[in-house]
C-alpha positions as CSV (number, residue, x, y, z in Angstrom):
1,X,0.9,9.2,2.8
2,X,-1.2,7.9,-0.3
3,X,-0.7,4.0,-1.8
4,X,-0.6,3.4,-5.1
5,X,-0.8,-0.2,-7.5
6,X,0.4,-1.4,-10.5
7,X,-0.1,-4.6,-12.4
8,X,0.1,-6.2,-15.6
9,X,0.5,-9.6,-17.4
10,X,4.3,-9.9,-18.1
11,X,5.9,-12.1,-20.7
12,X,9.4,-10.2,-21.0
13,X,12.5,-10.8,-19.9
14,X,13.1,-6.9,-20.5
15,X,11.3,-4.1,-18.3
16,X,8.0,-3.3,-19.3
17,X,5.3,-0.7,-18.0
18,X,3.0,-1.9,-15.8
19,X,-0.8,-0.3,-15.8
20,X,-2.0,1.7,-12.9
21,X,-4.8,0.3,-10.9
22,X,-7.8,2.8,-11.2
23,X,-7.0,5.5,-8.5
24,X,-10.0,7.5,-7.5
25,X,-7.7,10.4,-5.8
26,X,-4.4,10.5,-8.5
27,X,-4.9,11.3,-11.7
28,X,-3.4,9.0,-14.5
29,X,-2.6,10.7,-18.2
30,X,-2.1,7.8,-19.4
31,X,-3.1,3.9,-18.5
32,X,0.5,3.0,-17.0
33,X,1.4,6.2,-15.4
34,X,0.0,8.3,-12.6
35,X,0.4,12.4,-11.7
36,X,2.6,12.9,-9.0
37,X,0.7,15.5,-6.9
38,X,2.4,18.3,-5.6
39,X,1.5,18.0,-1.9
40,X,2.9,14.2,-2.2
41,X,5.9,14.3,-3.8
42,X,8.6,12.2,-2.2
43,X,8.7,8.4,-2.4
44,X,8.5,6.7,0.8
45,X,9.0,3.1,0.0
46,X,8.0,0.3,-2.6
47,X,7.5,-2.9,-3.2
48,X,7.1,-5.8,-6.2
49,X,5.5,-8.9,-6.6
50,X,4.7,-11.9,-9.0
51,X,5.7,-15.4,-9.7
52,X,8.4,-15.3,-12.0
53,X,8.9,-11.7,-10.9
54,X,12.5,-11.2,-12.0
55,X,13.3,-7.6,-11.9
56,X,11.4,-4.2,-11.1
57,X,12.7,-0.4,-11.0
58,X,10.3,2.9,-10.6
59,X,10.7,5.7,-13.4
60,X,9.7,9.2,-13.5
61,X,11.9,12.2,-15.8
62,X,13.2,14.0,-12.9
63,X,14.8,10.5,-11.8
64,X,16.0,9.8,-15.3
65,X,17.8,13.1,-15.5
66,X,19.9,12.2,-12.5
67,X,19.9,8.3,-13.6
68,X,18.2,7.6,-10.7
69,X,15.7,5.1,-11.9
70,X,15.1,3.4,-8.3
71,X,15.5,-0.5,-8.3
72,X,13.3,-2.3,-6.1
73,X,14.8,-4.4,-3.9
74,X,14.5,-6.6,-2.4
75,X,11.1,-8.1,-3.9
76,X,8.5,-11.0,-3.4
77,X,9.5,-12.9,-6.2
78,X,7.6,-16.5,-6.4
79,X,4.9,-15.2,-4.8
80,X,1.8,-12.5,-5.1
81,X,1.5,-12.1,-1.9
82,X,4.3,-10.8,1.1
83,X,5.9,-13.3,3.0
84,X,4.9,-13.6,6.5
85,X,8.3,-14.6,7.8
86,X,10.3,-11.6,5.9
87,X,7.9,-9.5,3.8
88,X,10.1,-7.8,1.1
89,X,9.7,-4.4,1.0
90,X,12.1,-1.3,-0.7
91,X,12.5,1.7,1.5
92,X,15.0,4.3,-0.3
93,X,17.6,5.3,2.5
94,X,17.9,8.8,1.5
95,X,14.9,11.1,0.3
96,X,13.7,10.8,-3.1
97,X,11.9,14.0,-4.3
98,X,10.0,13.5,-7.2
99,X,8.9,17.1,-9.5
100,X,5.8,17.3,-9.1
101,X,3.8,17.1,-11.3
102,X,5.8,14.6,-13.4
103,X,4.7,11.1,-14.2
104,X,5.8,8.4,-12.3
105,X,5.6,4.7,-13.6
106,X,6.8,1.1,-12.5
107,X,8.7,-1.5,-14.9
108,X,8.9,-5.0,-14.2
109,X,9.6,-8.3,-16.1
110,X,9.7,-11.9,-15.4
111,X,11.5,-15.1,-16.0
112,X,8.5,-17.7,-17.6
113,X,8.3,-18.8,-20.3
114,X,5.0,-17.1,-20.5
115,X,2.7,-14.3,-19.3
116,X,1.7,-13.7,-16.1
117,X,0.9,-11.1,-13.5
118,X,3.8,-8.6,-11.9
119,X,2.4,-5.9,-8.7
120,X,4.0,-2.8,-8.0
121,X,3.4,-0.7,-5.0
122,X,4.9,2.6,-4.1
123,X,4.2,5.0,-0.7
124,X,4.2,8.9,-2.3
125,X,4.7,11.1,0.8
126,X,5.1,14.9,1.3
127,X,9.0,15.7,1.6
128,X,10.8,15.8,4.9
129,X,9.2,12.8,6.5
130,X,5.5,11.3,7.6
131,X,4.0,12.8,11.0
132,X,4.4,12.0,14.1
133,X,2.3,9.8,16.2
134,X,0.4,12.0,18.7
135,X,1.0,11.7,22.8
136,X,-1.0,9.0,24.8
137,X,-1.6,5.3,24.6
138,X,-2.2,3.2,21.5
139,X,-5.3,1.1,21.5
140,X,-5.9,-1.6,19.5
141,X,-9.8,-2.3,17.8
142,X,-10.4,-5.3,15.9
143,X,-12.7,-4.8,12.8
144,X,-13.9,-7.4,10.4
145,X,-15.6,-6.7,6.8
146,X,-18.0,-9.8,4.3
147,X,-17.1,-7.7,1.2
148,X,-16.8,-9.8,-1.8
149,X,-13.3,-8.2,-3.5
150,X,-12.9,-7.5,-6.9
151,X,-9.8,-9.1,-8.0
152,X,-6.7,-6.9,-9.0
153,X,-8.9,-3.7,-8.0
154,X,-9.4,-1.2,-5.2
155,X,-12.8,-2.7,-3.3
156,X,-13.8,-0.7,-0.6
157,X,-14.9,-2.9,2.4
158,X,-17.0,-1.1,5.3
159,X,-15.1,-2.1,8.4
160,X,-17.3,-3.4,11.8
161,X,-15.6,-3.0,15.0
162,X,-15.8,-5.7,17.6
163,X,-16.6,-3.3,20.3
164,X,-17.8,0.3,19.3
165,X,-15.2,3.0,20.4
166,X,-15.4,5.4,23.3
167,X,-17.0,8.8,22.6
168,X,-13.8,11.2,21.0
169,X,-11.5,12.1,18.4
170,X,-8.9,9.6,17.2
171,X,-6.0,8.9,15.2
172,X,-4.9,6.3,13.4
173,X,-1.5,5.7,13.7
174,X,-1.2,2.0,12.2
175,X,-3.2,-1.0,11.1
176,X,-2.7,-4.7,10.1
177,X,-5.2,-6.1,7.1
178,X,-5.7,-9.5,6.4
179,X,-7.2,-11.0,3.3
180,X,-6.6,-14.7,1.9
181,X,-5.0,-13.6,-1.1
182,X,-4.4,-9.3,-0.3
183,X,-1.8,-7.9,-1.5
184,X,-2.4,-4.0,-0.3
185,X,-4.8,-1.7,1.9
186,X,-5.5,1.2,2.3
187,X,-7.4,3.7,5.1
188,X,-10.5,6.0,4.0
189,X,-10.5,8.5,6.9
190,X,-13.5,10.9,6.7
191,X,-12.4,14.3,5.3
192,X,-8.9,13.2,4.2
193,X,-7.7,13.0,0.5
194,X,-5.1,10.6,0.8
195,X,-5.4,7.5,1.2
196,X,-2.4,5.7,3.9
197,X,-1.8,2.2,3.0
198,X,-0.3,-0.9,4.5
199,X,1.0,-4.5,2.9
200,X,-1.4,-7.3,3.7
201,X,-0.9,-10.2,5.5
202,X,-2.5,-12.8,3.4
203,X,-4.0,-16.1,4.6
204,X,-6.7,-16.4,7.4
205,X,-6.4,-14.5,10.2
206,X,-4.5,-17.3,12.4
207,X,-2.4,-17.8,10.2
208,X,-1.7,-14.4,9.1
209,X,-0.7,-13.4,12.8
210,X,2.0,-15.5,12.5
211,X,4.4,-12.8,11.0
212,X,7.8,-11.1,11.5
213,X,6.9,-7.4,11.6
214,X,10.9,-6.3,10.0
215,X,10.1,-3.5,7.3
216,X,6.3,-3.5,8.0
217,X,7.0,-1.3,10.8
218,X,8.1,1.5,8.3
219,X,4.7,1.8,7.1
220,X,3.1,1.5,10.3
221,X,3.5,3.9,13.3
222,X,2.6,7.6,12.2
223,X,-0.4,9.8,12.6
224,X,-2.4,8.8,8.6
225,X,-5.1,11.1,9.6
226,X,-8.0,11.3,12.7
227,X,-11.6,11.5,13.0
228,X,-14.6,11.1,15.3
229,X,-15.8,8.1,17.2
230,X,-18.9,7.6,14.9
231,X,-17.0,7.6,11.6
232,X,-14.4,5.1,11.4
233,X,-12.2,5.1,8.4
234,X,-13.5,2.7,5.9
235,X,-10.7,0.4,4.2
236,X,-9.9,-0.4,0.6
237,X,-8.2,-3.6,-0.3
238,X,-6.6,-4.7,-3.7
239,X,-6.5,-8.7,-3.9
240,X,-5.5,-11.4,-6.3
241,X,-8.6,-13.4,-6.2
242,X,-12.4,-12.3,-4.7
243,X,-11.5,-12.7,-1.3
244,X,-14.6,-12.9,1.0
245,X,-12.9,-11.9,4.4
246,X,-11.4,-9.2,5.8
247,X,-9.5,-8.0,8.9
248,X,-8.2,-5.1,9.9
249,X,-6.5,-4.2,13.0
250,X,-6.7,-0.4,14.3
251,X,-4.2,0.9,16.0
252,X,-5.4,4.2,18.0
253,X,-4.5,7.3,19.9
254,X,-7.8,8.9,21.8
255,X,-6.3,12.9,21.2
256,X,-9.7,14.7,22.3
């Protein structure tokens, strides 16, 4: 899977574009739409966020020929970060295959009286489902990052583990990421283009284990990609504010 961002400052009560969030992997041909890629075409899931958030629906042509725009709902409105106790997040209960390589954009708009910032997420996929999680037990490695965010941008935050990892090959087949104010993360695994992505759990780190898992688990539990002992995936994270901490949870099979 590959996670994409959205965001703009909203003062509509009808839908607007939102602007991508520079993606070094999709390419955007225009500043509030990105290329669906070919290999990824299918939409996994989504989700919306912001204050006043009021509405928020996904767009691309081959939807709009089968008026299909997808609705996203439920979302975190009130808030720019997901709720702990019942994170909101859309997963579509049939397939949605996008053509590739068609635009795809997100439209939001809010309820204030004045501007202020809407998110939109969305999980691109390859058709027929995410892959399996490999045989064998799942470990879990604690890693902890002091990268200064950059707000409302993909930072990328070299991970330290708590305890270095057995010699092997691994995959990661799920991780929790916590950041005061995150919003989304995302996995850099040596060697892989895409980029599998999870919604953070925002607060400190005892606060933020404090959470009902519900949706989360439909972003979680798959094989996002695998590499060596001595190369452990690097993680992105987009914020609302220049968060100074970060946590990530590994989850782990050892396959060789």
């Amino acid at each position: 899977m590959h996670l994409v961002a959205y965001l703009a400052s909203v003062n509509s009560a009808t839908l607007v574009a939102l602007n991508v969030i520079a993606d070094d992997i999709l390419s955007s041909p225009q500043a509030n739409r990105f290329q669906v890629p070919a290999d990824l075409n299918a939409i996994h899931g989504a989700a919306a966020l912001g204050a006043t958030l009021a509405r928020a629906q996904i767009q691309a042509p081959s939807l709009e020929v089968k008026r299909a725009s997808l609705e996203v709902i439920p979302h975190e409105a009130g808030t720019v970060a997901f709720t702990l106790g019942a994170p909101r997040l859309f997963v579509p209960k049939r397939e949605v295959v996008l053509a590739a390589p068609e635009t795809l954009m997100f439209y939001a708009n809010n309820a204030a009286g004045g501007a202020d910032n809407e998110y939109g997420l969305i999980w691109l996929r390859k058709p027929g489902g995410i892959d399996p999680m490999p045989a064998g037990d799942i470990i879990a490695a604690r890693a902890t990052s002091t990268t200064t965010l950059t707000a409302n941008a993909w930072t990328t935050c070299t991970m330290a583990l708590d305890k270095d990892l057995p010699a092997g090959k691994y995959a990661l087949v799920g991780f929790r990421a916590i950041s005061a104010t995150g919003i989304a993360a995302r996995a850099l695994i040596t060697g892989q283009t895409y980029r599998p992505g999870v919604p953070v759990l925002a607060g400190t780190e005892a606060a933020a284990r404090d959470f009902d898992p519900g949706n989360l688990e439909d972003f979680n539990w798959y094989n996002m990609g695998e590499f060596e002992n001595i190369t452990v995936p690097q993680f992105q994270f987009l914020a609302s504010a220049a968060d100074v901490a970060q946590v990530a949870i590994l989850y782990l099979v050892k396959i060789a």
